[in-house]
Backbone as XML, in Angstrom:
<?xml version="1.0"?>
<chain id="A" units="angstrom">
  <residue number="1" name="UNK">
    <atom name="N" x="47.571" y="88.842" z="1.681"/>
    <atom name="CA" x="47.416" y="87.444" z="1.823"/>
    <atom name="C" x="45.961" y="87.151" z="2.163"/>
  </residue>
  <residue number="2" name="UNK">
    <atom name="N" x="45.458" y="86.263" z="1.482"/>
    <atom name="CA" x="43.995" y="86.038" z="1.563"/>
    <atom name="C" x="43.618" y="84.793" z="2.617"/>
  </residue>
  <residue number="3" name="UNK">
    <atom name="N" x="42.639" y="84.857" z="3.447"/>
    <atom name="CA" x="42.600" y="84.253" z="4.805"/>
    <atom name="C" x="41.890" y="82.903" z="4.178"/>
  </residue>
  <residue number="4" name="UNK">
    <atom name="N" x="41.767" y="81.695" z="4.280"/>
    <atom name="CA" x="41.358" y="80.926" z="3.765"/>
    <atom name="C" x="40.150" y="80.251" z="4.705"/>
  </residue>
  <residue number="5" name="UNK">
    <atom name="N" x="38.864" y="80.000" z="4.072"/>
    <atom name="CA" x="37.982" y="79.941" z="5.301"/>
    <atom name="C" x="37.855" y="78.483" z="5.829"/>
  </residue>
  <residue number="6" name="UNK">
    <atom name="N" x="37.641" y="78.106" z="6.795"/>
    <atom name="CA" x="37.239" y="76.919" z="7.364"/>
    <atom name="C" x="36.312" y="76.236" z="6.488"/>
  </residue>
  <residue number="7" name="UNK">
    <atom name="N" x="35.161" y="76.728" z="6.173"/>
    <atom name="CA" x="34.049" y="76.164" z="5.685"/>
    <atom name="C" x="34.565" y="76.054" z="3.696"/>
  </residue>
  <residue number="8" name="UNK">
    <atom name="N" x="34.181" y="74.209" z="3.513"/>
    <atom name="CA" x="34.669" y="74.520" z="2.456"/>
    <atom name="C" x="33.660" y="74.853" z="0.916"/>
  </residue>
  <residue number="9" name="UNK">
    <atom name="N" x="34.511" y="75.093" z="-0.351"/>
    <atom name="CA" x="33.151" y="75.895" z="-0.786"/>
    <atom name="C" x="32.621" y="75.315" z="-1.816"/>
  </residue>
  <residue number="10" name="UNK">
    <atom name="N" x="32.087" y="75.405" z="-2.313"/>
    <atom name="CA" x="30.550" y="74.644" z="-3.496"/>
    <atom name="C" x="31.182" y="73.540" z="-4.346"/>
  </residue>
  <residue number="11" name="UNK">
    <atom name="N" x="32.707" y="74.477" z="-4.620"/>
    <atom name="CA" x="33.108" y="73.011" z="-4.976"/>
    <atom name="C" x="34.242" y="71.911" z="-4.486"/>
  </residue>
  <residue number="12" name="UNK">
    <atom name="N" x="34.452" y="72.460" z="-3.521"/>
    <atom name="CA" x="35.032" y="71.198" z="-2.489"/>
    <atom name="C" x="33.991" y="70.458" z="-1.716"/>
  </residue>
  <residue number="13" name="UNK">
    <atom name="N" x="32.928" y="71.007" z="-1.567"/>
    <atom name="CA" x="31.486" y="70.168" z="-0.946"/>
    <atom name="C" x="31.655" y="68.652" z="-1.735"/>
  </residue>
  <residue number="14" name="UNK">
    <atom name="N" x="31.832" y="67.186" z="-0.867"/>
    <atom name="CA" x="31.878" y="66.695" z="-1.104"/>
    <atom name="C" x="30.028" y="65.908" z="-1.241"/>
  </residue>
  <residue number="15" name="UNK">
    <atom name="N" x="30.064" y="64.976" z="-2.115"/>
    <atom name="CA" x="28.277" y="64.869" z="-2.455"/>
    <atom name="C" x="28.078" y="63.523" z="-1.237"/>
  </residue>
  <residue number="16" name="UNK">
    <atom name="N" x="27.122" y="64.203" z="-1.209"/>
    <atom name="CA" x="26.461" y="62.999" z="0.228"/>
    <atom name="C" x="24.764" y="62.432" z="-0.832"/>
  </residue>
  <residue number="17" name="UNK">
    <atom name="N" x="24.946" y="61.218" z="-0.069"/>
    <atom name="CA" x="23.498" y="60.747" z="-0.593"/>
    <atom name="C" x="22.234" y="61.469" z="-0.239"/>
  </residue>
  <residue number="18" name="UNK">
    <atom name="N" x="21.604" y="61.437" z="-0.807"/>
    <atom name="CA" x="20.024" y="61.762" z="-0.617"/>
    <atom name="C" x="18.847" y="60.989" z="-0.378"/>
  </residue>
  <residue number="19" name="UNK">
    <atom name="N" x="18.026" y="61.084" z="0.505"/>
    <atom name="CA" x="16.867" y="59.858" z="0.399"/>
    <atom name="C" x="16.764" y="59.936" z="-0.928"/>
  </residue>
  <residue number="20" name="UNK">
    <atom name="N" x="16.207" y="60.269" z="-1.881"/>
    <atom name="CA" x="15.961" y="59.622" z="-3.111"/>
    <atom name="C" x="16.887" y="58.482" z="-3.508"/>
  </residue>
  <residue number="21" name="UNK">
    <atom name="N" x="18.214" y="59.004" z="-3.133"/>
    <atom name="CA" x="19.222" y="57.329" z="-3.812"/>
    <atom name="C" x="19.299" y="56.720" z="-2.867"/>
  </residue>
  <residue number="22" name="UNK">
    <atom name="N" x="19.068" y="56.844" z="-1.404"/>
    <atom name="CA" x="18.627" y="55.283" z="-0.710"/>
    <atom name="C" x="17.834" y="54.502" z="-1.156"/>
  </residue>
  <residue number="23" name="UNK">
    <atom name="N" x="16.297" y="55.356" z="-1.631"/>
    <atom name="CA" x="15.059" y="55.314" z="-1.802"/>
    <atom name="C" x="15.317" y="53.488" z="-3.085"/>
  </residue>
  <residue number="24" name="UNK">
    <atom name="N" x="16.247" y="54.845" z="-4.226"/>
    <atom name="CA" x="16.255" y="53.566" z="-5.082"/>
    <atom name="C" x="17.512" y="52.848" z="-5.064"/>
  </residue>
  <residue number="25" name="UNK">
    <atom name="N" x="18.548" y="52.654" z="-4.148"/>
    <atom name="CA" x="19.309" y="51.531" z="-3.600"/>
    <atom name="C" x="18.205" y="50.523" z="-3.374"/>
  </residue>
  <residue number="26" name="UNK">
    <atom name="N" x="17.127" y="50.672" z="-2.129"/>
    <atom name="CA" x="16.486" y="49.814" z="-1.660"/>
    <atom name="C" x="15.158" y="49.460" z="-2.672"/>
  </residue>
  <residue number="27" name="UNK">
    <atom name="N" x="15.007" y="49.915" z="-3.519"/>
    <atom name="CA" x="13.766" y="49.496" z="-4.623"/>
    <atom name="C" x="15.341" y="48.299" z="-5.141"/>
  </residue>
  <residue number="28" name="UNK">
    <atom name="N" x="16.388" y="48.566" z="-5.594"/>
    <atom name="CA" x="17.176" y="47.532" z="-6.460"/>
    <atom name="C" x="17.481" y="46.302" z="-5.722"/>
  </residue>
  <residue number="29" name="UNK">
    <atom name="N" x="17.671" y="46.414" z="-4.223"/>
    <atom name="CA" x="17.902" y="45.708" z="-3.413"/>
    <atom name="C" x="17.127" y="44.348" z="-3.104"/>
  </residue>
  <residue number="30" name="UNK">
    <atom name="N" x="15.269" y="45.115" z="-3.067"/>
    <atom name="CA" x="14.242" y="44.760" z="-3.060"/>
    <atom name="C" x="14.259" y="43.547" z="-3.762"/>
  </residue>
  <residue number="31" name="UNK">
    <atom name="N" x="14.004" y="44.310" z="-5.410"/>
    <atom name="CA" x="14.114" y="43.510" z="-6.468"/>
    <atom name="C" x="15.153" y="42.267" z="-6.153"/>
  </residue>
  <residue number="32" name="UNK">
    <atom name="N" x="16.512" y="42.541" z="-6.400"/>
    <atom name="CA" x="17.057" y="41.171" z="-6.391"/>
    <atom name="C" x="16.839" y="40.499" z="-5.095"/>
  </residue>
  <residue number="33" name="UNK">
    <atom name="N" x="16.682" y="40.762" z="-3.736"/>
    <atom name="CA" x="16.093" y="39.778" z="-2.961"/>
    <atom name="C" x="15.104" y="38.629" z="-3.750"/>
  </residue>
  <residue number="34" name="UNK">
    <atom name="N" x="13.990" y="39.603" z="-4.334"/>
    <atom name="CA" x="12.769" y="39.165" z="-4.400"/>
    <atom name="C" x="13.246" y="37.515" z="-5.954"/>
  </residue>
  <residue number="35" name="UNK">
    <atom name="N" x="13.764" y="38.375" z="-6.723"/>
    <atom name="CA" x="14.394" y="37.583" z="-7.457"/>
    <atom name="C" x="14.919" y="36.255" z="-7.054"/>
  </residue>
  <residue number="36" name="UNK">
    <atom name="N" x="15.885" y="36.511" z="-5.954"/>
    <atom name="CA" x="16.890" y="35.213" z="-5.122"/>
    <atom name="C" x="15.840" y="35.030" z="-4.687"/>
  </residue>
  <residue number="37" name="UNK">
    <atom name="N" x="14.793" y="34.926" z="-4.169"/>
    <atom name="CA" x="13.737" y="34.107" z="-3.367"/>
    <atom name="C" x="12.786" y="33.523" z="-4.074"/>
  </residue>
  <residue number="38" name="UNK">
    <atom name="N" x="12.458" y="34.128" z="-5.723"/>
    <atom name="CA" x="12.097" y="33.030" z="-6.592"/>
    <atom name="C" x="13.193" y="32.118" z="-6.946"/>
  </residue>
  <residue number="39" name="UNK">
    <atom name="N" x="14.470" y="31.885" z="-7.370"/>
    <atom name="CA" x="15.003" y="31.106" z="-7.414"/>
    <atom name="C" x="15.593" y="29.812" z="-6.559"/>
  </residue>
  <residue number="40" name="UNK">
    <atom name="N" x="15.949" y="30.416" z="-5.422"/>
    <atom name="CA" x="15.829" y="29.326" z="-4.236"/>
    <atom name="C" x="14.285" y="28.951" z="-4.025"/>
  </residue>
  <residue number="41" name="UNK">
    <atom name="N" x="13.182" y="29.276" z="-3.992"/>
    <atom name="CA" x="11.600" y="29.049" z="-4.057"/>
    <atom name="C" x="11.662" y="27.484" z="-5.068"/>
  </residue>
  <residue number="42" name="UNK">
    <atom name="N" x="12.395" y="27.665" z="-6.408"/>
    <atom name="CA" x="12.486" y="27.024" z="-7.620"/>
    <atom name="C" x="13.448" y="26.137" z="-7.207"/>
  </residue>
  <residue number="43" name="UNK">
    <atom name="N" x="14.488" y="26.062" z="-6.410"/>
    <atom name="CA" x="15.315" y="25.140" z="-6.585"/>
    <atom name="C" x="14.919" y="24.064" z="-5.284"/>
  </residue>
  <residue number="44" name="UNK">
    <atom name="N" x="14.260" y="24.972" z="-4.474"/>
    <atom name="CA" x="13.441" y="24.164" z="-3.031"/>
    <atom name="C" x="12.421" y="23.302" z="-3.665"/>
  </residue>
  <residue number="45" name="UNK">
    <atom name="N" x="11.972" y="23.607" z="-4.845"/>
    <atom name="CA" x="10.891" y="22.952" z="-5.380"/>
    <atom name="C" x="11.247" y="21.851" z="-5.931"/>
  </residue>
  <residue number="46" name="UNK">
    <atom name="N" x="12.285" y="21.946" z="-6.798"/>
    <atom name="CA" x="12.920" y="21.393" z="-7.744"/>
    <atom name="C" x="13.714" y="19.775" z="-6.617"/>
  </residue>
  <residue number="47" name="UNK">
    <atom name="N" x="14.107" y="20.121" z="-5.725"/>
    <atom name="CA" x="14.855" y="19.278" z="-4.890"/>
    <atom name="C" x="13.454" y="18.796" z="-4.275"/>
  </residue>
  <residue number="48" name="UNK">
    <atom name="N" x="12.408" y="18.921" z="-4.071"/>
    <atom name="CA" x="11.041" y="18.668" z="-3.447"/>
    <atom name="C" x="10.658" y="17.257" z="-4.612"/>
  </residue>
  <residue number="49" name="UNK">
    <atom name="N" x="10.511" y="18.082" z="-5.720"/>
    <atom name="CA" x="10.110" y="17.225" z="-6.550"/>
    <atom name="C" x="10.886" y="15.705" z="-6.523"/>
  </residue>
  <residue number="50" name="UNK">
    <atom name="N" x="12.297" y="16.125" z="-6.862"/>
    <atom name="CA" x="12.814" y="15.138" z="-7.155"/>
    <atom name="C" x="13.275" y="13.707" z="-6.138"/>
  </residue>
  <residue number="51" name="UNK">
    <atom name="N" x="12.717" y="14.454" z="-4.657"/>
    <atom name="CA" x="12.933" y="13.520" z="-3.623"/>
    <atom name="C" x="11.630" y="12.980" z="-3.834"/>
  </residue>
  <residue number="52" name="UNK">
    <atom name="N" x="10.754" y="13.460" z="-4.136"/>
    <atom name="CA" x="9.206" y="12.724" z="-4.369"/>
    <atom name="C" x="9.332" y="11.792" z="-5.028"/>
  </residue>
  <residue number="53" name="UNK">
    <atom name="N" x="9.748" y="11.957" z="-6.043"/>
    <atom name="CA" x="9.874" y="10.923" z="-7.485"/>
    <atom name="C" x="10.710" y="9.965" z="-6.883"/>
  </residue>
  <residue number="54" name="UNK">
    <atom name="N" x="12.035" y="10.125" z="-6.485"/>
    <atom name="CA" x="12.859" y="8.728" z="-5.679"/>
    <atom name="C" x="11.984" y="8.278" z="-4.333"/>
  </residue>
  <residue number="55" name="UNK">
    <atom name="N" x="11.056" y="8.905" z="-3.857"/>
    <atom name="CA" x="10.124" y="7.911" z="-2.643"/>
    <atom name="C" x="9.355" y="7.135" z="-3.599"/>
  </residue>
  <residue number="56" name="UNK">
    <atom name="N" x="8.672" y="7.624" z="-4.669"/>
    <atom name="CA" x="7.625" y="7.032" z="-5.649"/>
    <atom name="C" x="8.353" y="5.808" z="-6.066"/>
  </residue>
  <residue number="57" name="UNK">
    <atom name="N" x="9.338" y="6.169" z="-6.791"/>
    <atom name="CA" x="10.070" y="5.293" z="-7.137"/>
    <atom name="C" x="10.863" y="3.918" z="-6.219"/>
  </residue>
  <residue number="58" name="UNK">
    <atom name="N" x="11.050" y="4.204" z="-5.132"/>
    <atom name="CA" x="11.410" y="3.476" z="-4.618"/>
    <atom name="C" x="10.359" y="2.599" z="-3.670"/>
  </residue>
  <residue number="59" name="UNK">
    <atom name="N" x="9.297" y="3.011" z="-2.971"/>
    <atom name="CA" x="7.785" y="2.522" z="-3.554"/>
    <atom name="C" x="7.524" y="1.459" z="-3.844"/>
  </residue>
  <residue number="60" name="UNK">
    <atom name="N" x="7.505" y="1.808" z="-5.123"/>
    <atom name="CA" x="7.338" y="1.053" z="-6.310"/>
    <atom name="C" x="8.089" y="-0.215" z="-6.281"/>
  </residue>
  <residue number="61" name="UNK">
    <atom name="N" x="9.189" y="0.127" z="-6.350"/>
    <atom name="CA" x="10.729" y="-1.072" z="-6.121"/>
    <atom name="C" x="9.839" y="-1.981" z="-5.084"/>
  </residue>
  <residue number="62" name="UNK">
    <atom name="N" x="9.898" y="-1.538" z="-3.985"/>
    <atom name="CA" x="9.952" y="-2.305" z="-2.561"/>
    <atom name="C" x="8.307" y="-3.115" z="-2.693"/>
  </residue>
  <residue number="63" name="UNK">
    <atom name="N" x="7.172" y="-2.695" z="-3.526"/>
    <atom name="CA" x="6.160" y="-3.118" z="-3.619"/>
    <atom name="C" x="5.934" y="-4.005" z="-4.336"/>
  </residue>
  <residue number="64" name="UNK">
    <atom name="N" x="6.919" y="-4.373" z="-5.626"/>
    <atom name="CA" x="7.141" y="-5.179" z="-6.560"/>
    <atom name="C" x="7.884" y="-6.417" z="-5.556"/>
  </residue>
  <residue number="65" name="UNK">
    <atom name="N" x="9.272" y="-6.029" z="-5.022"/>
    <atom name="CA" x="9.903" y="-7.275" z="-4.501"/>
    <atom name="C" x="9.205" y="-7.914" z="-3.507"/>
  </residue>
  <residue number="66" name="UNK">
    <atom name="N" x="7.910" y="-7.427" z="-2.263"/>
    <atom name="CA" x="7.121" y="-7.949" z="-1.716"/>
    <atom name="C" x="6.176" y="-8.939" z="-2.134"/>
  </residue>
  <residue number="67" name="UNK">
    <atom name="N" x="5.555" y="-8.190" z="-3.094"/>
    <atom name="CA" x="5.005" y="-9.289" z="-4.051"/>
    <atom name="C" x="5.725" y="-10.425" z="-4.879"/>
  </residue>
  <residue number="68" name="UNK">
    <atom name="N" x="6.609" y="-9.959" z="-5.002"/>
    <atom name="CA" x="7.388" y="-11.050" z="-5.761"/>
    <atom name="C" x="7.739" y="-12.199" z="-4.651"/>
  </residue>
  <residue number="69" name="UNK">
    <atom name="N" x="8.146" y="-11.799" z="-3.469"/>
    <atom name="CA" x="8.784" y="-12.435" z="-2.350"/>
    <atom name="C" x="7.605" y="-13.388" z="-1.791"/>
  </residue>
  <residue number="70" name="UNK">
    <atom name="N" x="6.074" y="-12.629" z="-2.081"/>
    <atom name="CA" x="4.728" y="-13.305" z="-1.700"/>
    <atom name="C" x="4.623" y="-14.308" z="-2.009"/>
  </residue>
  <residue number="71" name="UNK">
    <atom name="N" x="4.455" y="-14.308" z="-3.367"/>
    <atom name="CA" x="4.147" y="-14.520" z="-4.862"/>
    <atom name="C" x="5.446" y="-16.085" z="-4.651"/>
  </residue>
  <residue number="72" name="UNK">
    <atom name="N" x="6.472" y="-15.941" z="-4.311"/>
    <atom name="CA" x="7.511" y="-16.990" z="-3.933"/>
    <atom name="C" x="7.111" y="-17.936" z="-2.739"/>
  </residue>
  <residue number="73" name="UNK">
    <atom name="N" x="6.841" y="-17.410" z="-1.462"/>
    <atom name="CA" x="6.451" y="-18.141" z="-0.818"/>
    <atom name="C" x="5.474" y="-18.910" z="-0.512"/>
  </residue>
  <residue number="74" name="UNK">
    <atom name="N" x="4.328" y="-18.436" z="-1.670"/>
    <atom name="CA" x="3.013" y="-18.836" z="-1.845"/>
    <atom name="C" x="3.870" y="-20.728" z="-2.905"/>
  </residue>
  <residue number="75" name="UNK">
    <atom name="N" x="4.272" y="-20.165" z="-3.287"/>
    <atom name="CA" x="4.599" y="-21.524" z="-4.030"/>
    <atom name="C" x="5.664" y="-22.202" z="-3.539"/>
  </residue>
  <residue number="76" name="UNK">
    <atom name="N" x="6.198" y="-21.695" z="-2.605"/>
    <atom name="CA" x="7.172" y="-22.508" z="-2.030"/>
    <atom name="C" x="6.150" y="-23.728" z="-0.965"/>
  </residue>
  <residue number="77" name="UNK">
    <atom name="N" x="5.251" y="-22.716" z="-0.447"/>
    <atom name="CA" x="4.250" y="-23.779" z="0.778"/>
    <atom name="C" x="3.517" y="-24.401" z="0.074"/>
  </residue>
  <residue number="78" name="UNK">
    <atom name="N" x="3.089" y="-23.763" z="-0.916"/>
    <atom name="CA" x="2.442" y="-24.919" z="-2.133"/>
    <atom name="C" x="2.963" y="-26.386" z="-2.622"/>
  </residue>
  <residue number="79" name="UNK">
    <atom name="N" x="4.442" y="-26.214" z="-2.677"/>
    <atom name="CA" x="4.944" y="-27.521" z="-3.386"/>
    <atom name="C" x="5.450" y="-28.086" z="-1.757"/>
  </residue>
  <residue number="80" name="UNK">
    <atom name="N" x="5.773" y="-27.315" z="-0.358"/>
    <atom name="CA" x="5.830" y="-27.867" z="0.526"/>
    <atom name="C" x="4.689" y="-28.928" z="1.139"/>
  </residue>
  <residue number="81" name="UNK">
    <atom name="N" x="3.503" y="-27.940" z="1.211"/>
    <atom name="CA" x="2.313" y="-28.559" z="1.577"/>
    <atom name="C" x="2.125" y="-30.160" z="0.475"/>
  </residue>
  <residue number="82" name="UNK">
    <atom name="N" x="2.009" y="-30.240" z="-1.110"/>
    <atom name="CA" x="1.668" y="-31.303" z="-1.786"/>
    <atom name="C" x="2.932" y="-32.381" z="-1.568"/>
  </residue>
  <residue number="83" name="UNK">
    <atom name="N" x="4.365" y="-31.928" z="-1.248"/>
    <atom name="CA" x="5.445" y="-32.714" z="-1.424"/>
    <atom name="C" x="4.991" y="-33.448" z="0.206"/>
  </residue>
  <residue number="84" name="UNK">
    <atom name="N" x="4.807" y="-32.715" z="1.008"/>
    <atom name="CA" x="3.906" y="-33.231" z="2.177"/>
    <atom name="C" x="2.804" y="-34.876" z="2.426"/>
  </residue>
  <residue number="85" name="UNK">
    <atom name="N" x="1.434" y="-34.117" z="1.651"/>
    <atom name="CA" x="0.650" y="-34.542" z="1.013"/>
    <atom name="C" x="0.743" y="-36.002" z="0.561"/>
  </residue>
  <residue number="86" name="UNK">
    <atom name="N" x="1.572" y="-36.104" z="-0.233"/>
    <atom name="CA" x="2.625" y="-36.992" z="-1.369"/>
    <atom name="C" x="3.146" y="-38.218" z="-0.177"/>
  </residue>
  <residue number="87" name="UNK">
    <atom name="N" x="4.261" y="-37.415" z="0.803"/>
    <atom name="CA" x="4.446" y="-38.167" z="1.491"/>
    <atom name="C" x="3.736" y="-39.196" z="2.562"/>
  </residue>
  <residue number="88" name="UNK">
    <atom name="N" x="2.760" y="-38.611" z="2.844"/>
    <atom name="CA" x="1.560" y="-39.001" z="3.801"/>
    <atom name="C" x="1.034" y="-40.268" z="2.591"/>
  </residue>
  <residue number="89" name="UNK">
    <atom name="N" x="0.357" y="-40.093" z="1.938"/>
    <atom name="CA" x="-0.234" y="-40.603" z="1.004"/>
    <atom name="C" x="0.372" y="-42.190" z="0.769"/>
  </residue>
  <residue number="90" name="UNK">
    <atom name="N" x="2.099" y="-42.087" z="0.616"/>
    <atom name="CA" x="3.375" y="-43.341" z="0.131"/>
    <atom name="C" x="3.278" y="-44.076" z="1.138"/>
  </residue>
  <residue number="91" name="UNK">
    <atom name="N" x="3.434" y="-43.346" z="2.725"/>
    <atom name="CA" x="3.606" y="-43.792" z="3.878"/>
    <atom name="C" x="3.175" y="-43.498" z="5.041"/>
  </residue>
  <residue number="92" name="UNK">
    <atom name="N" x="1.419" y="-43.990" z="4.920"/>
    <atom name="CA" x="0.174" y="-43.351" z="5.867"/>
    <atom name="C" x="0.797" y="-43.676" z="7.358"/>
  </residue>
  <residue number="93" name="UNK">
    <atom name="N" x="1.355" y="-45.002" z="7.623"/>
    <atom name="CA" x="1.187" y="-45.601" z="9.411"/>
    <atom name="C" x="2.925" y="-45.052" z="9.417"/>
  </residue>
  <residue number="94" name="UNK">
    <atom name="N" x="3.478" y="-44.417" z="8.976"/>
    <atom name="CA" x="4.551" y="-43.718" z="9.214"/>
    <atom name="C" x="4.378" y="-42.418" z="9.971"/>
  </residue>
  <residue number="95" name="UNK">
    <atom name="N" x="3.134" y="-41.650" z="9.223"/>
    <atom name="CA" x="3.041" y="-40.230" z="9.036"/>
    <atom name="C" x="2.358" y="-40.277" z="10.408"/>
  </residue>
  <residue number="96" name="UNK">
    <atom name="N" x="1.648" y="-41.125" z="10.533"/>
    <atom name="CA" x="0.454" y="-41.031" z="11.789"/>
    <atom name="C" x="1.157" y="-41.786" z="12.948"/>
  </residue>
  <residue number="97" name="UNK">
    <atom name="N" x="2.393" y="-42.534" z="12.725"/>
    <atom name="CA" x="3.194" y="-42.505" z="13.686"/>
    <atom name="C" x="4.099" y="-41.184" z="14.342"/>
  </residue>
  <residue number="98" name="UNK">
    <atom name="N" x="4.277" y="-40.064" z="13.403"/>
    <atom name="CA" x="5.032" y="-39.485" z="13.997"/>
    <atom name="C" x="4.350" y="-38.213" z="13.779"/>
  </residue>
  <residue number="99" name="UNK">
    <atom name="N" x="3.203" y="-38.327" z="13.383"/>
    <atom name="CA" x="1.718" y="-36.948" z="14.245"/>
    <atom name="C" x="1.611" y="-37.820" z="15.648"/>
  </residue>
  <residue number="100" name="UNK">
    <atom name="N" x="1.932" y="-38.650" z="15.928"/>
    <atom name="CA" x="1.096" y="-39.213" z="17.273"/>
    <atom name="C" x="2.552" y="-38.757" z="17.883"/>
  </residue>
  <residue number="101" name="UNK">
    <atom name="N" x="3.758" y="-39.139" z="17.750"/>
    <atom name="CA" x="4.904" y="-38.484" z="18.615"/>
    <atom name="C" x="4.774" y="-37.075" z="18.650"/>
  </residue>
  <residue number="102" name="UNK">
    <atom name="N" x="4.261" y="-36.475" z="17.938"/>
    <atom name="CA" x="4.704" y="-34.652" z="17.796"/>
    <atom name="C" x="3.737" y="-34.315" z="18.733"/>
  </residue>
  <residue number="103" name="UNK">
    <atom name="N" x="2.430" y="-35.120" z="18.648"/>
    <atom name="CA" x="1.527" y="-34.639" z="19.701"/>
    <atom name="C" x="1.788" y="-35.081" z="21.106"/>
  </residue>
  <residue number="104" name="UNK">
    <atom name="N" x="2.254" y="-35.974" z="21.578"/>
    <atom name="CA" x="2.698" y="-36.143" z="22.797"/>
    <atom name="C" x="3.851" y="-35.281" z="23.342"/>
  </residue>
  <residue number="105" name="UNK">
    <atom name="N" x="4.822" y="-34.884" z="22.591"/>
    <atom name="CA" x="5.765" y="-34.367" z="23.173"/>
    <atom name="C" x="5.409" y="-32.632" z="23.426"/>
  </residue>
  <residue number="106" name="UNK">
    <atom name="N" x="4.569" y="-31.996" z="22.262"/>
    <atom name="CA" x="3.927" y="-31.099" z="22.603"/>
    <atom name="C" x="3.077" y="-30.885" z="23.880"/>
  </residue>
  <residue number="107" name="UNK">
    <atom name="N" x="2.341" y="-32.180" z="24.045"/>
    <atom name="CA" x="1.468" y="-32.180" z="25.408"/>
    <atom name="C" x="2.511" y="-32.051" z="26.598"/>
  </residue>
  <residue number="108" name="UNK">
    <atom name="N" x="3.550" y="-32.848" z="26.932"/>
    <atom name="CA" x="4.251" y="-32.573" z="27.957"/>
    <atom name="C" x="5.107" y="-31.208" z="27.849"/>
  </residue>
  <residue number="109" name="UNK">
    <atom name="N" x="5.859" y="-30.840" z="26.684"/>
    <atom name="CA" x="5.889" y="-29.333" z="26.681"/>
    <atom name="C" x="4.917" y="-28.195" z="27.222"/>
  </residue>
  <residue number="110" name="UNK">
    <atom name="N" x="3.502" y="-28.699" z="26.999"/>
    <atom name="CA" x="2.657" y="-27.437" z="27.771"/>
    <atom name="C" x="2.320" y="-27.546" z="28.952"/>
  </residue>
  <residue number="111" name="UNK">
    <atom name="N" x="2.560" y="-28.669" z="28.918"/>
    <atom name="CA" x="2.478" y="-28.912" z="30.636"/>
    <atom name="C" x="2.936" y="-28.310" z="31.611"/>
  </residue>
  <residue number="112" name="UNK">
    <atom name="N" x="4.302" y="-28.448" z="31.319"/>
    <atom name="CA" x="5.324" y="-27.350" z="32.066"/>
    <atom name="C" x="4.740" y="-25.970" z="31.784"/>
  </residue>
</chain>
């Protein structure tokens, strides 16, 4: 009967890694990191850009309706001021009757 040894033999040796195939695990590893970090790099950019363009854009919007809103009130005090004007003009000892009230009641307002 043949004694069977503890230690097993060349070909029950099961294979263990070697630095060399860590070596190039971590070169492949490397790589696709490096890869995923240009692509998120690209999509960080990409989402960069496109929030730029909606500030630009919106900008733009809000700079137009200011002016427009200007651009409105400029002619609103315009036809206020002449419809004014107009009135003074129809009915002078009216108008200067009641500049002479606005100014008195103002004066006792600052008084206090």
């Amino acid at each position: 009967m043949a004694i069977k040894s503890p230690l097993p033999s060349d070909a029950e040796k099961p294979e263990y890694a070697n630095a060399t195939d860590v070596e190039k695990q971590l070169e492949k590893l490397s790589a696709e990191i490096a890869a995923l970090t240009k692509i998120v790099a690209s999509f960080g950019t990409g989402k960069l850009d496109e929030a730029s363009q909606q500030a630009k854009t919106l900008a733009d919007e809000v700079a137009q309706r200011s002016s427009a809103a200007a651009a409105d009130i400029k002619d609103r005090l315009t036809t206020v001021e002449s419809d004014l004007e107009n009135h003074i003009r129809t009915h002078p000892l009216a108008s200067v009757g009641i500049a002479a009230g606005l100014g008195f009641i103002l004066a006792i307002l600052s008084r206090r």
